[in-house]
N, C-alpha and C positions, 0 to 999 in steps of 0.2 A: 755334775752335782751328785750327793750324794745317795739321796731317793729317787733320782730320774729312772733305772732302771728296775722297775716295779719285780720282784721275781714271784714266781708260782707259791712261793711256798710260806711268800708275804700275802699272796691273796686269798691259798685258804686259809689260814690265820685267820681273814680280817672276813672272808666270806664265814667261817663259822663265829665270828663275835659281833657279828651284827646285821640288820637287817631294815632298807631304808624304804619309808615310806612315801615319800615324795620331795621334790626340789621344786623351787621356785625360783627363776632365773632373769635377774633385770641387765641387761646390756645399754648402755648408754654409747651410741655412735657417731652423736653431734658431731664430734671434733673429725670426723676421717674424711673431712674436706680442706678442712685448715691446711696451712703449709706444713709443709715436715719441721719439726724440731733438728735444733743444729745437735743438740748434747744427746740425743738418743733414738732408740725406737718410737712411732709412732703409738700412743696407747689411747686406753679406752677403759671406761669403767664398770665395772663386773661385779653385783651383788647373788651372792647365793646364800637362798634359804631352804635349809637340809631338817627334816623331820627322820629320825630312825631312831632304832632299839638298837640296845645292846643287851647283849644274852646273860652277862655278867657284872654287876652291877658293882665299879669303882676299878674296870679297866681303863686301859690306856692304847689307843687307837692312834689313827691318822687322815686325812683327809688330803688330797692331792689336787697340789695347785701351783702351775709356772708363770711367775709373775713378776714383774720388777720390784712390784710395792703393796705391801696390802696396808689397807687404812684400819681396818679392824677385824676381831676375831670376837664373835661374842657367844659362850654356848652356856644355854640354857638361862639366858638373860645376863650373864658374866662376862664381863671384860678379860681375855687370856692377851698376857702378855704376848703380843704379834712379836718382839724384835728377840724371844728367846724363845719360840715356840716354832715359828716358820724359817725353814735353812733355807730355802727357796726353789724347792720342788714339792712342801707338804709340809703341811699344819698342824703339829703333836694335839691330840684331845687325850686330856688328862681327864680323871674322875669321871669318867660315864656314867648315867645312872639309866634307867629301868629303859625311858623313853627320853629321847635327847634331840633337844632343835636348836642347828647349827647358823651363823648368819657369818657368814664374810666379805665384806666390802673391799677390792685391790682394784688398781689400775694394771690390768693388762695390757699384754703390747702384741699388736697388728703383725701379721711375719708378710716377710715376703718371699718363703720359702713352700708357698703350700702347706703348712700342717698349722693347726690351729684357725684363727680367723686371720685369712690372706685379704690384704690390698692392693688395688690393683686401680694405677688412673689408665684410662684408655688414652692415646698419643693423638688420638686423632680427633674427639674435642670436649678432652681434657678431664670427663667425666671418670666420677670414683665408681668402685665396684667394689662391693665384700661376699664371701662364701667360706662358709666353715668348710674342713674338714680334717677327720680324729681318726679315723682307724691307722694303728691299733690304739694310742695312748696319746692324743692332743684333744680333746676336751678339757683337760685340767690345762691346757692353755688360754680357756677363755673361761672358766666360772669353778670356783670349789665344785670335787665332786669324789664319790670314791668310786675310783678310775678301771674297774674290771669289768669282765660280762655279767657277770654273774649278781650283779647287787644291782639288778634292777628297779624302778620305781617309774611313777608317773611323774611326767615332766609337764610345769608351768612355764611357756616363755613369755617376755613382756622384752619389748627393742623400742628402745628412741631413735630417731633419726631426720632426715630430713623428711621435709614434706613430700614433695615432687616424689618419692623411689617408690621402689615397689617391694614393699619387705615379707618375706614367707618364713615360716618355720613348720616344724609335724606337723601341729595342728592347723588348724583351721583358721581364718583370722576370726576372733569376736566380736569387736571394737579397734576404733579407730579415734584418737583423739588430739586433735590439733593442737598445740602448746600456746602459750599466751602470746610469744615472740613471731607469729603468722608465718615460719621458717622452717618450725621441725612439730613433730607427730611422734604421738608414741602408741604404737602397732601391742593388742594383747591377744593372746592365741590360746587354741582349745589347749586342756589337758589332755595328755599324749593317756594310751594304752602303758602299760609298764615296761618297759625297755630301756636297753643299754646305753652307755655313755655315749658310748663310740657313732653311737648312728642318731645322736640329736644332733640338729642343723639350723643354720640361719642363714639366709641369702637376702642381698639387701642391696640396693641403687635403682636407677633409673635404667631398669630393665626392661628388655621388650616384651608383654607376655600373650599368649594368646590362651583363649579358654575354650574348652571343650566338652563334652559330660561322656558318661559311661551309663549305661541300665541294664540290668538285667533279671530278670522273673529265679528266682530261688525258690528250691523245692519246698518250704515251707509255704507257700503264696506271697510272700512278699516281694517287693523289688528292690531292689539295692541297685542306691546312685549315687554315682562316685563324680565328685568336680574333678576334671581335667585340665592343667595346664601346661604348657612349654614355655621358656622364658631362653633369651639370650641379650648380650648387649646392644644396645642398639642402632650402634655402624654395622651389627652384623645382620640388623633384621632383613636388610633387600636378600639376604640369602638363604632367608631363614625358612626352611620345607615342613611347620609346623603343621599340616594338616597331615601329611607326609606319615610325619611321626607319632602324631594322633592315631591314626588311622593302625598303624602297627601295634601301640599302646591297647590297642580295644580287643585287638585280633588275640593281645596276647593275655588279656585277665578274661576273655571267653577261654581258651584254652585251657589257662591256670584252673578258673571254677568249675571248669567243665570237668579236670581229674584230681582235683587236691580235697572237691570236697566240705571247705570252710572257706566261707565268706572273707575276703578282701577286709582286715581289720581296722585298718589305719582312716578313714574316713577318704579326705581328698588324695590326689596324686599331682603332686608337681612334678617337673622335669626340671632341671633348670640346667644349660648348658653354660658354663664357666669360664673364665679366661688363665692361664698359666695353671692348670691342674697337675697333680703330678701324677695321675693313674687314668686308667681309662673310664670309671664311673665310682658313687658310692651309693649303696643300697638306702639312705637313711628315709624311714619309711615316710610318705607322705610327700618327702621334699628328696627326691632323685637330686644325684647333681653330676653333672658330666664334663668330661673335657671339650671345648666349645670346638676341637679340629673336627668334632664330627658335624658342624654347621659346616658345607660342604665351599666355599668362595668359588670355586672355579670347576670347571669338566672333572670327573672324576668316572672312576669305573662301578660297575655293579656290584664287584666286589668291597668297593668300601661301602655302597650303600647296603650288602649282607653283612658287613662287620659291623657297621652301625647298628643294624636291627639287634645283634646276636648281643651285643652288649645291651640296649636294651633289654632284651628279655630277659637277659641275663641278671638282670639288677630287678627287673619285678617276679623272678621265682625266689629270688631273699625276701621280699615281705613274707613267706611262708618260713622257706631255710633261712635260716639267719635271723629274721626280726621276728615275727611268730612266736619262734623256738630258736634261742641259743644256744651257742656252743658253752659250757661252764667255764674254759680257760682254753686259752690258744693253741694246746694240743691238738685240740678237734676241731680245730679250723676248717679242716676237711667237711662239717657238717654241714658248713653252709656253704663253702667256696665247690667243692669239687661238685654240688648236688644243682649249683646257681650255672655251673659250665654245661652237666650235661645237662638240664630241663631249658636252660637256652635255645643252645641248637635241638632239641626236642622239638621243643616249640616254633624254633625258626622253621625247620621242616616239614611240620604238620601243619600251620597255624599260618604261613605268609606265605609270599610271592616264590620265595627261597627257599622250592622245594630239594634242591640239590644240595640243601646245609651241610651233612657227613659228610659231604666228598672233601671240603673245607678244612673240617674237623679231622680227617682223616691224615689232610697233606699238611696244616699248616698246626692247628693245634697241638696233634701229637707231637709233631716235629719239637716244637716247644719241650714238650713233657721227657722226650728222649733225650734229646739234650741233659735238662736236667737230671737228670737220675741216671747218666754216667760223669758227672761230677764230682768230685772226694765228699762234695757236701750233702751227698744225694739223702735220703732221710725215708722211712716209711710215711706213708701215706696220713697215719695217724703218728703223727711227730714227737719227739719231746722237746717242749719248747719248757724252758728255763724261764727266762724272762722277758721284759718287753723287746729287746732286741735280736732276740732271739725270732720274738713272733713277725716282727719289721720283716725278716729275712724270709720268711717261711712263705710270702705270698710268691709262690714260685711255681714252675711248670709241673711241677708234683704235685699241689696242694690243688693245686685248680686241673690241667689236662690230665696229665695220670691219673687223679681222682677220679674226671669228669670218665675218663675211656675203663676206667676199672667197671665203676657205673652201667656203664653200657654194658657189659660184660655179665656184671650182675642181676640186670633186667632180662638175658636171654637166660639165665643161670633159673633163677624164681620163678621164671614168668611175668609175663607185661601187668596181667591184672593182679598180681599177687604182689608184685612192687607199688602200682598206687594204690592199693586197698592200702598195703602197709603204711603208705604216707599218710592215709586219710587218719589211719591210729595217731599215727606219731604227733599230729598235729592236735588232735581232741585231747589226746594226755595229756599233752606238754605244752597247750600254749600257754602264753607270756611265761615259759620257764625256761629253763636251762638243761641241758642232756651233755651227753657222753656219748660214747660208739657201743654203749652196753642196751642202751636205751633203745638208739634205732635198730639193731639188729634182732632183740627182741622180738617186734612187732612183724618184723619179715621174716622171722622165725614160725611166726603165731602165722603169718596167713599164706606163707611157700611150702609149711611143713619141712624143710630144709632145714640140716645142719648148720647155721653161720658161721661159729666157733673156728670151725675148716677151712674155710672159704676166706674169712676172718685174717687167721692167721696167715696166707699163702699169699694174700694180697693186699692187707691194710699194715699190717706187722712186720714186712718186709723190705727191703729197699731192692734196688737191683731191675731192669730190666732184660729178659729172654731173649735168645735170639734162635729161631726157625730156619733148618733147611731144609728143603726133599731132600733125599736121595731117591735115585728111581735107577731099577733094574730091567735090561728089553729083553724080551722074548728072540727067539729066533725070525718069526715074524714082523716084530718091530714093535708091537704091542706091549704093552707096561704088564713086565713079569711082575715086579713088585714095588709098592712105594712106600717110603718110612718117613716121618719125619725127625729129626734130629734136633734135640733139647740142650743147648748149653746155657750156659751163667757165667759173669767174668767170677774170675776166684776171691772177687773181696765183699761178692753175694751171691754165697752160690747159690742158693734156694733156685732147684726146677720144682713151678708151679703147675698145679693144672690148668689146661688152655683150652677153651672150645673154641675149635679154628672149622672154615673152612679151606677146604684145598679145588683146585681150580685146575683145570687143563684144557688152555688155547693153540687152537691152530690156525693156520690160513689154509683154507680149502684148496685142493690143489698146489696149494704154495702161490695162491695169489689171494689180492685182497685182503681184508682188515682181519685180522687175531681177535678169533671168537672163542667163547667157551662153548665147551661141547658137552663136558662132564662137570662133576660137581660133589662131593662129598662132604659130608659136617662129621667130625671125629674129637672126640676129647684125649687132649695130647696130655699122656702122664710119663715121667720119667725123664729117661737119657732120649728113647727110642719107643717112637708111636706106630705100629701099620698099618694103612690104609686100606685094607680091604676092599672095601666096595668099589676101588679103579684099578685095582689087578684084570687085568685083561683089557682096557678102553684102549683104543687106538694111539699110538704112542704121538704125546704133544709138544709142539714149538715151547712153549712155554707151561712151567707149573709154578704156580701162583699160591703159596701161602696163606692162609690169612686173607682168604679173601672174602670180599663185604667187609672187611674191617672189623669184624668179630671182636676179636683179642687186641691185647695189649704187650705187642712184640715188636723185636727187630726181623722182619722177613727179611732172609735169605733165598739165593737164587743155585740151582743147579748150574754146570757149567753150559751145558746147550741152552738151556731157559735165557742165560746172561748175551749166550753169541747172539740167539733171537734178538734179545733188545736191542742188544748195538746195533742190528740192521733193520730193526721194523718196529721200535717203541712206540712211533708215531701212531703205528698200525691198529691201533688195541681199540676196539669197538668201546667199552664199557669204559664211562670217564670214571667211575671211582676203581675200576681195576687201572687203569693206566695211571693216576694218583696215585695208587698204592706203591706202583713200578718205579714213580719218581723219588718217591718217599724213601723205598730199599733201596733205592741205588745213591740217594745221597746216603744214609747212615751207610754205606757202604765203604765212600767216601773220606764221611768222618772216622771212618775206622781203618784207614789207611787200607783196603782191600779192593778197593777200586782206587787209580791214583787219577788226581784231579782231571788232568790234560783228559782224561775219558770221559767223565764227568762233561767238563766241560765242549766235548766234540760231541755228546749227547744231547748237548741246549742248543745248540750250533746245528746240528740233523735235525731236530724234533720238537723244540718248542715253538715253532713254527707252527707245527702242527696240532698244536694244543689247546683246545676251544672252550677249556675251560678257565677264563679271568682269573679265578683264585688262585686256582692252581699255576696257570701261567706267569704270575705275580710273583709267588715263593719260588716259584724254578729261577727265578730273575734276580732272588736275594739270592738262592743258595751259591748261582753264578758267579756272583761278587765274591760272598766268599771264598768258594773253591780258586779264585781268581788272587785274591788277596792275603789270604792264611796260608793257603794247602798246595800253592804253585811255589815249585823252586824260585830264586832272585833272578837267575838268569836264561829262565824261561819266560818272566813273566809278562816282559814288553811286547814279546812275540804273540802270547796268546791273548791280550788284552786288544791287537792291534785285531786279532782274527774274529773276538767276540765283538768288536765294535760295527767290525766288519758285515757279520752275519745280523748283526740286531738293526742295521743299516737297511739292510737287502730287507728282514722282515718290515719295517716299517715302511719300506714305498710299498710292498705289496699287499700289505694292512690293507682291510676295506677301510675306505675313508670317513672320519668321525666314527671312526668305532673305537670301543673299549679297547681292545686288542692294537689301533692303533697308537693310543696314548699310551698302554703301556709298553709298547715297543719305543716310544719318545723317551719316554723316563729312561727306558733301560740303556737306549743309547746314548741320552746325553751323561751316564755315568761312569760311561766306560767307552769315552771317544777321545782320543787320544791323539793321531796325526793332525795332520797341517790342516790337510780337506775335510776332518771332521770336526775339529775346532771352526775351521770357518763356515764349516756349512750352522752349524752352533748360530757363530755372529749374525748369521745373514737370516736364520730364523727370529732371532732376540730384535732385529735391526726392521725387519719387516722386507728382506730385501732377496729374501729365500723363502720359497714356499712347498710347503708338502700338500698338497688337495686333500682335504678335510680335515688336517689340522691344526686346531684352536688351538693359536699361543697365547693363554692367556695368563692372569699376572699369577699364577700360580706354580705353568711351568714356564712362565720368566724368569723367575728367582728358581728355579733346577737350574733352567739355561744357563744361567749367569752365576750360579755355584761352580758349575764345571769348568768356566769360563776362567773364574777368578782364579780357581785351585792350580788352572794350567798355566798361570801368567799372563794373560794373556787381556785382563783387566785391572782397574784398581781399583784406588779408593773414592777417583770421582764417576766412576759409572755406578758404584755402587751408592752413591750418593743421589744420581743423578734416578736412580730405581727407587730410591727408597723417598722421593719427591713424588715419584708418579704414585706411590703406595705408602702412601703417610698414615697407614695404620699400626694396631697393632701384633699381627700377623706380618707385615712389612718389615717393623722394628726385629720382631727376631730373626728373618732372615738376613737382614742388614747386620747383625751379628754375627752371623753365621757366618756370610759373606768375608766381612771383615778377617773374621781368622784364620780365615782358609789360603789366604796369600801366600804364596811360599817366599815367606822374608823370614830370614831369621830377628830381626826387629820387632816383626808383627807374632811370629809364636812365642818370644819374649815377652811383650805384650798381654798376649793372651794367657800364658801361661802366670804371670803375676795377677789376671783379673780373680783366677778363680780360685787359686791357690791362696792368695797372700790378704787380696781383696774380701769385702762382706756385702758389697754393697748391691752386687748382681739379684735377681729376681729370681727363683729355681728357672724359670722358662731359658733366661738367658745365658746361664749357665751352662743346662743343657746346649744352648745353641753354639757356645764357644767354645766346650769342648767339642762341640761336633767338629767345628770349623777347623780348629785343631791338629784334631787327628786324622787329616784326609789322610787317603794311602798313596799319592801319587810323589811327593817328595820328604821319604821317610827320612834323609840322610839331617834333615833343620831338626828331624823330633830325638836323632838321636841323641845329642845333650841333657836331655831330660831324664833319659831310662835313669840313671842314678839318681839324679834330683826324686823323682818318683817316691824311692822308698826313703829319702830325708825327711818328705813331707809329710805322709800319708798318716802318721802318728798322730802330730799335730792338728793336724787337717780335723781326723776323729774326735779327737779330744777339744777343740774348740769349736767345730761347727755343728748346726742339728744332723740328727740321722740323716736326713733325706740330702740334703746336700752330700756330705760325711758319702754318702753311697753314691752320688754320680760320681765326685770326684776321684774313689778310689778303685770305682771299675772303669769310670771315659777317662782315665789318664794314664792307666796301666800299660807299658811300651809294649804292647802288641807287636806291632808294625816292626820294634827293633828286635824281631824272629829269629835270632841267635841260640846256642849254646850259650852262651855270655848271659844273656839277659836272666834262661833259667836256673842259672847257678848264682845269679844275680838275686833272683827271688828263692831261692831255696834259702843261699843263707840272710836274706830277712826273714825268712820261716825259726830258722833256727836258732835265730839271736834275739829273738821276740815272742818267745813262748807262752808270755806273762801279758799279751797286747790282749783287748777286749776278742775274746771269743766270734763276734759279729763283726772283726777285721777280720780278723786271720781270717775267718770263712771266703770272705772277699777275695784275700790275695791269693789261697790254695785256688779258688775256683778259677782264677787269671792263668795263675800257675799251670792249671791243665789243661786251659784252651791253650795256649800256647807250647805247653809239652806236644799237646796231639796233634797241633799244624806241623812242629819240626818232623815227627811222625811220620803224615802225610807228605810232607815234601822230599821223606827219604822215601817212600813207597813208590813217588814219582818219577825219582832219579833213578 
């Protein structure tokens, strides 16, 4: 459509001609129990009343709103022609005058894609469920509004609905008033603080909630109390750990208050955990809203209960970053995303149980970040984001990890107290407004006395990440004549930044027992070539370690003896965030074709065995897969998949039993078990007819079990039916998707591949789940008929479906798997014959393009 994609330089336009003073927003939800309509989308009715100025009186504006129908447009008490006014992404307002109040009544429509206001009946008995979510640009799917950050106002909400639910929005509820038909209620809720589109919310059904309080004594004498709730659906509630999460909620606005400074603005706090979300949480203040995977159904490990926390807190440092103080346009996304990653684990590690948060952040986050930003689409830190598609793309391992580690970076750089004093500025200037990267650096200019400007440009104005080697020269004696480290850049950014690293030197005493640090140095690495001084002369070490404590934000490199150390003694390394660090560079080691996989992976085979840290031992188990599945020759790969099954076999009997570490050794096996006796030992655990001592197969790694099962042949369509009876939820229903596609029929990826290509009717959730199914990687040769279909569709695909679909589809359907020269010559020239495709493809398919350039890469590095 023609206004769908909002650009920057439409918003300041419209951000310098006008200025809104509040909305008032009626939703009408009666109908999202009725049956479906045969002739379309499911809708709902949506008045909005807009009070604002215009700067210049008898311009000509716009208002944005996606909707199948609007009933009226009426401004300043005028009827505007709706069927010549509205194209159907925005409302021309003609003739502005001084002060102008807007009123439009449409029927909106329900998505079942996640963006706007999703619907969702539960399978299992039968109840509806609603939950907005906008970021970056779907609020103008459910009520007129002018759709940027930066025009904020206070918001009125008022929701009809049924009686029985349980309806929340920002504010507060006021009133509650039962309709004359003793069936439906209509919910009125406080006026919000002033804030953006994107983060007003409505959560609505027969939810399970629980309530909580928050208090605390503020240095002024007062108390501030804050209503607390958690809400989920309510098949989920027998597993709902709401005091749990209570409890972490309270640990983490002591912490917030205790360095930000200003009081919690937003009045209450909800939670609301969600069904088919498409992200892992949304900040909108008052009313959180989460993907409901993190209601945990079944045994899970520590680690997902610190990734639960860490997104929580993560979502309550944005009522400061992010809702507080805005970012003015999606440029500076970074103001709130990358400050919401690192005051997270911040907070996870001072403030909870999860005091080992960085080691996390170190192996798994970064990971993330690195990735990203050797991508062709890698981007500085403070972006330029064009338009609303642009910003869609931009929530990536740069904008959030990179940011988050630059951060860190920057707090040892200032100082601790000189970074929250500076926030406690940031926050007293600028709340309920909007800033820039001029605004915050300012303030920690004012209280580090530090240059920013420098710092600025080296690390927010830059794309590109470092990569770190020692070099080290020995004495005659054996002792470290000299150690340098070494600064390179790929050549498509070169920028060497400046680094404050430490550098680390491990030995085993005597040459027995575990790899300890002995020395230790802190050095600001500038240039090509840094030297370290103050370990000329230490005793010469098994291993020199980079970057350690995780300071900086780089690729560590290893010296050649540092690297023969690990191959024989990784295991060995006393400090779990320095053995992190060691798994971390020797995968991007990996990914950069300089370690070839087969070593990589005789590294998780030696020593993730020995690795006691869940999180860590978690990502070592993804990165396995991969190195497994990208980065191994075709006719190597039977053999080493036969030998990881092998060893992830041998760790899981010797697992303590009911331990984290043994379920995660379950997972990992059942994904990569491959022979006859691992297939059946599979059956004979799913069957109850095999037993491991101490662990619980329950329905969550039944459906792992029975994915692998189905993938290998080895199942069909009536066990899977026959699973999805003992688990008639909806949790069940997507695996039973998943399941489904995973077959290796060409019938059935026939099948699958017309559900979500050709098909509209799927839900994001199921989507997701059939591409997964899809794309196993155990019987590539059914997917190869599609590599060409691929890029016939993918146009298409863009141009008719929402973004969010539009972006599983053309990253889970991209021929991977068919790992050829063919395929990348395949996608170069759709590079080349489509130069004119939306900006926010092409990104897509170059980024494909280069994972799969750097596997062929690696699988020549290996051969």
């Amino acid at each position: 459509m023609p206004g769908e994609n909002l650009t920057r330089e439409e918003a300041r336009e419209r951000a310098a001609l006008l200025t809104v003073h509040s909305y008032e927003v009626s939703l009408d939800l009666r109908a999202a129990t009725d049956p479906a309509p045969a002739d379309g989308p499911r809708r709902f009715r949506s008045t909005s009343s807009v009070r604002f100025s215009c700067a210049r009186e008898g311009a000509t504006s716009f208002v944005d709103l996606l909707a199948p129908h609007v009933h009226s447009v009426t401004l300043n008490g005028e009827s505007l022609p709706v069927d010549r006014l509205f194209d159907g992404t925005r409302v021309t307002l003609p003739t502005l005058r001084a002060e102008n109040h807007l009123v439009v009544d449409a029927s909106c429509a329900y998505s079942h894609t996640g963006e706007g206001l999703h619907h969702f009946t539960d399978p299992e008995d039968g109840e509806t469920y609603l939950y907005t979510q906008y970021e970056p640009a779907d609020a103008r799917r459910v009520f007129a509004n002018f759709e940027q950050p930066d025009l904020k106002a206070p918001f009125s909400f008022r929701v009809t609905a049924p009686a029985h639910w349980t309806v929340l929005s920002n504010g507060a509820e006021e009133r509650r008033e039962e309709l004359s038909d003793g069936t439906h209620a209509t919910w009125t809720f406080a006026t919000t603080q002033p804030i953006s589109t994107y983060i007003t919310a409505v959560v609505a059904g027969p939810y399970h909630y629980v309530a909580g309080s928050y208090s605390r004594a503020l240095e002024d004498g007062t108390t501030l109390e804050i209503p607390l709730g958690a809400l989920c659906r309510r098949a989920l509630a027998p597993h709902f750990d709401a005091e749990r999460l209570l409890a972490t909620t309270r640990q983490g606005l002591d912490f917030f208050h205790e360095h930000f400074g200003y009081p919690y603005p937003f009045g209450k706090y909800d939670q609301a955990f969600v069904p088919e979300y498409n992200i892992g949480a949304m900040e909108n203040p008052g009313c959180v809203t989460f993907r409901e995977e993190y209601v945990f159904r079944g045994r899970t490990t520590a680690a997902a209960y610190q990734g639960r926390a860490s997104t929580l807190l993560h979502e309550m440092a944005h009522m400061w970053f992010g809702d507080l103080v805005t970012m003015e346009w999606w440029d500076d996304l970074w103001l709130k995303e990358s400050f919401a990653d690192y005051m997270g684990t911040y907070a996870l590690a001072e403030a909870t149980e999860f005091t080992r948060g960085w080691i996390s952040f170190a192996n798994n986050r970064k990971a993330w970040a690195y990735r990203a930003d050797q991508l062709p689409s890698t981007h500085p830190i403070t972006a330029d984001i064009r338009d609303l598609q642009d910003a869609k793309l931009n929530f990536d391992g740069i904008t959030y990890a990179k940011g988050a580690s630059v951060l860190k970076q920057l707090v040892a750089y200032v100082g601790r107290e000189a970074f929250f004093e500076g926030a406690r500025r940031y926050f007293q200037r600028h709340a309920f407004g909007n800033t820039r990267l001029t605004d915050l650096l300012a303030v920690l200019a004012e209280t580090s006395g530090r240059d920013m400007a420098e710092w600025s440009a080296a690390w927010l104005q830059t794309a590109g990440v470092n990569a770190l080697t020692p070099q080290v020269s020995y004495a005659a004696d054996g002792r470290v004549a000299e150690l340098t480290v070494l600064q390179e850049a790929p050549d498509s950014h070169p920028t060497l930044r400046p680094h404050r690293i430490a550098v680390g030197l491990y030995r085993r005493e005597g040459g027995v027992g575990p790899l300890v640090r002995y020395a230790r140095a802190e050095v600001d690495v500038t240039g090509q070539l840094t030297r370290v001084p103050e370990l000329a002369g230490a005793e010469g070490p098994d291993l020199v370690l980079v970057n350690d404590d995780d300071l900086s934000y780089c690729k560590a490199r290893f010296d050649e003896g540092s690297l023969a150390t690990l191959r024989a003694h990784l295991g060995d390394i006393e400090d779990p965030l320095a053995r992190a660090l060691c798994w971390s560079a020797l995968w991007n080691m990996t990914r950069d074709a300089l370690l070839p996989a087969g070593d990589f992976l005789a590294l998780v085979r030696d020593f993730a065995g020995a690795e006691d840290e869940i999180s860590v031992l978690q990502m070592v188990h993804a990165w396995a897969l991969m190195a497994l599945h990208w980065y191994t020759p075709g006719e190597r790969r039977a053999a080493r998949e036969a030998e990881l099954a092998e060893a992830a076999l041998g760790e899981l009997r010797r697992a303590e039993p009911a331990s984290d570490h043994q379920l995660a050794w379950a997972r990992f096996f059942a994904g990569c078990a491959v022979s006859d006796a691992d297939l059946q030992l599979l059956s004979g655990l799913l069957a109850g007819s095999a037993r491991i001592d101490g662990l619980d197969v329950d329905q969550e790694l039944r459906w792992l079990l029975l994915r692998s099962l189905t993938a290998a042949g080895r199942v069909g369509e009536a066990e899977i039916a026959a699973e999805r009876a003992r688990d008639n939820t909806a949790s069940g229903n997507r695996h039973q998707v998943r399941c489904l596609a995973s077959r290796p029929d060409p019938a059935v990826k026939a099948e699958a591949w017309s559900s979500v290509v050709a098909g509209d009717t799927l839900s994001n959730a199921l989507v997701e789940a059939t591409i997964d199914g899809f794309s196993q990687p155990g019987r590539r040769e059914l997917l190869a008929p599609y590599a060409e279909r691929y890029f016939e569709v993918i146009e298409g695909v863009w141009r008719e479906r929402t973004i969010e679909i539009g972006m599983a589809v053309v990253r889970g359907l991209f021929p991977m798997l068919q790992d050829s020269p063919k395929t990348l010559e395949a996608t170069d020239a759709w590079l080349a014959a489509h130069e004119d495709a939306p900006p926010a493809l092409r990104r897509l398919v170059l980024e494909a393009r280069d994972e799969l350039a750097r596997a062929l890469r690696a699988q020549a590095a290996d051969v």
